[in-house]
N, C-alpha and C positions, 0 to 999 in steps of 0.2 A: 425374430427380434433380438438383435445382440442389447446388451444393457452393462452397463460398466458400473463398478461403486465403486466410489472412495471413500473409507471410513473414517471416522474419527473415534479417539480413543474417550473422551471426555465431552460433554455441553457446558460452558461456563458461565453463568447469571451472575451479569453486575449488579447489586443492590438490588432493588427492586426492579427492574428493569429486565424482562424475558428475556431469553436468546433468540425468541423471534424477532424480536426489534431492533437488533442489533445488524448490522450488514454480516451476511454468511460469506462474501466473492467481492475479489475487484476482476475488473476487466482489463485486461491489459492492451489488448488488439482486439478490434471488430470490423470487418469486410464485407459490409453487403447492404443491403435498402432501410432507413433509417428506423429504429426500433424506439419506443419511448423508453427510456431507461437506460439502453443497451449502449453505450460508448465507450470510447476509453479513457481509463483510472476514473470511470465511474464503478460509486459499490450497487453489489445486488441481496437484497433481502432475502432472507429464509421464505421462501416457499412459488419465488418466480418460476415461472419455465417462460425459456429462452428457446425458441422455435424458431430454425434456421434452414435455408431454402438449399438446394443444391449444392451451389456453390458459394454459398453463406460461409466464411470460420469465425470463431472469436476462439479469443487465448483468454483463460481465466484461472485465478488465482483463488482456491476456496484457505479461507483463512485456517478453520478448524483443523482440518487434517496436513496443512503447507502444502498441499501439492498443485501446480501447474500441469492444466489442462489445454490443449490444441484441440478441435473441433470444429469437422467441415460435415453440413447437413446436420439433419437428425432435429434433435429434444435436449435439452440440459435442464435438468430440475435442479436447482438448487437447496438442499434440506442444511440444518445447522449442521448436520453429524455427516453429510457427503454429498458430493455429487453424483448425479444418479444421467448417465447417456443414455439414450433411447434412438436406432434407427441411425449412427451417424454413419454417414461415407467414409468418414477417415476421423478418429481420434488417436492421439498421441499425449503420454505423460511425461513430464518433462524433470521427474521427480521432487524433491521436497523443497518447498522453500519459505520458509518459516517468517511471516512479516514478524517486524521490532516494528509496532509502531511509536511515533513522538507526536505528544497532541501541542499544537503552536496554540490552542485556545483556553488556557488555565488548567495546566497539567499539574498544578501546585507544588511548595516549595522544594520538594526533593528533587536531585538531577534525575534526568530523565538517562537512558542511555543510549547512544550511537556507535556506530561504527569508526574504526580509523580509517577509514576511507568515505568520502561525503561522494553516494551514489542512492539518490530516495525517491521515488514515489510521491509526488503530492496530491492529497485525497480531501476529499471536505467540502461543502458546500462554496466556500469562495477559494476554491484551488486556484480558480483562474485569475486569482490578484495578484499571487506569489509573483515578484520578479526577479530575488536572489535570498539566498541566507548567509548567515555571516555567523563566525564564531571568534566572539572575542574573550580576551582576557583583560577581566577589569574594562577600560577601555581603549583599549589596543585590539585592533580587528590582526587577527590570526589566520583567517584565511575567509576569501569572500567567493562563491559559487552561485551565477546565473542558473535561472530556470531553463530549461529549451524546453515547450511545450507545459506538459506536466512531470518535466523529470529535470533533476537537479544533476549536471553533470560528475560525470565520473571526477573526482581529484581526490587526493593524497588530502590526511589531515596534515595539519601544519607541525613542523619537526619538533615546534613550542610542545605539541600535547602532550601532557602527561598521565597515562592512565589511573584512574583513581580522580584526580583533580578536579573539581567544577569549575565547568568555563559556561559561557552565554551562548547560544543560540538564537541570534535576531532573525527574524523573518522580518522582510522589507520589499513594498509592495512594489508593483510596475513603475513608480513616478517616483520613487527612492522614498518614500515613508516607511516609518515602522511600523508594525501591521502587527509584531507577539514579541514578547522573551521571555524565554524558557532557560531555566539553568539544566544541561547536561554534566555527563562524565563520557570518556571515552572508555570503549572497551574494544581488547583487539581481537577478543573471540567473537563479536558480531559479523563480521564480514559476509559470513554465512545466508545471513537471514535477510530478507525483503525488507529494508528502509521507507517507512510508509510514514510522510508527516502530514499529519492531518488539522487541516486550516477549514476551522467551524464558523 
């Protein structure tokens, strides 16, 4: 039996709220016969196991530790402190990659922070309303970015942005309503990390 871990250095408890309760994994990609839970840029809880057939893979992102996993066949337990493989045919790490989340559902008055490049992840019970975000100034839209699926395309922030600055982050649903505003800042040392906005 091979077995893989990936560790995490720390567990973090929001408030009173466990870290069991909390999503440990998104899924990025999944290939194979329909799972309850199991799709993609869905999260997965502290203490699932993901049992996958032959030629099953799913790509998944465990938040605690950042690292990006590849997995064909086998066992994926999901624990808050790693993922633990059991039995696979082919796992691959894809090394670190740290989600920045942004909550679009009352992240409260401070900006939130983004990347100078709008390339995110949309996570959350109604993901699938997202139909574009929009960053404006005051009210001057500064750059506006469709969804494709559950991902916000790749683009440049707009030349306007000044890091440091708070500007608005609209979220705006499939039939052009507003759907959240969240005040952001830009930062250029984000680029790094997994963009995950999450629409509660």
């Amino acid at each position: 039996m091979r077995t893989i871990i990936l560790a995490l250095a720390a567990t973090c408890v929001v408030g009173a709220v466990h870290a069991s309760q909390l999503p440990a994994a998104l899924i990025l990609d999944y290939s194979g016969p329909p799972r309850s839970g199991v799709e993609a840029y869905g999260e997965i809880l502290p203490g699932r196991e993901i049992g996958l057939g032959p030629r099953d893979r799913v790509v998944i992102l465990h938040y605690g530790s950042c690292r990006q996993l590849t997995v064909t066949g086998g066992k994926v337990s999901v624990l808050p402190e790693a993922l633990v493989v059991n039995d696979a045919k082919d796992s691959q790490e894809a090394g670190r990659l740290c989600p920045q989340e942004v909550s679009l559902s009352g992240g409260g008055p401070a900006p939130q922070v983004i990347s100078a490049r709008i390339d995110c992840m949309v996570i959350g019970k109604r993901k699938s309303d997202l139909g574009e975000v929009e960053i404006r100034d005051g009210d001057v839209v500064l750059l506006s970015v469709p969804a494709q699926g559950y991902r916000l395309i790749t683009a440049p922030a707009a030349p306007e942005m000044k890091p440091g600055k708070t500007y608005s982050l609209v979220a705006k649903g499939i039939r052009g309503a507003e759907l959240a505003k969240v005040p952001v800042t830009v930062d250029t040392a984000a680029h790094d990390k997994a963009c995950l906005l999450r629409l509660e």
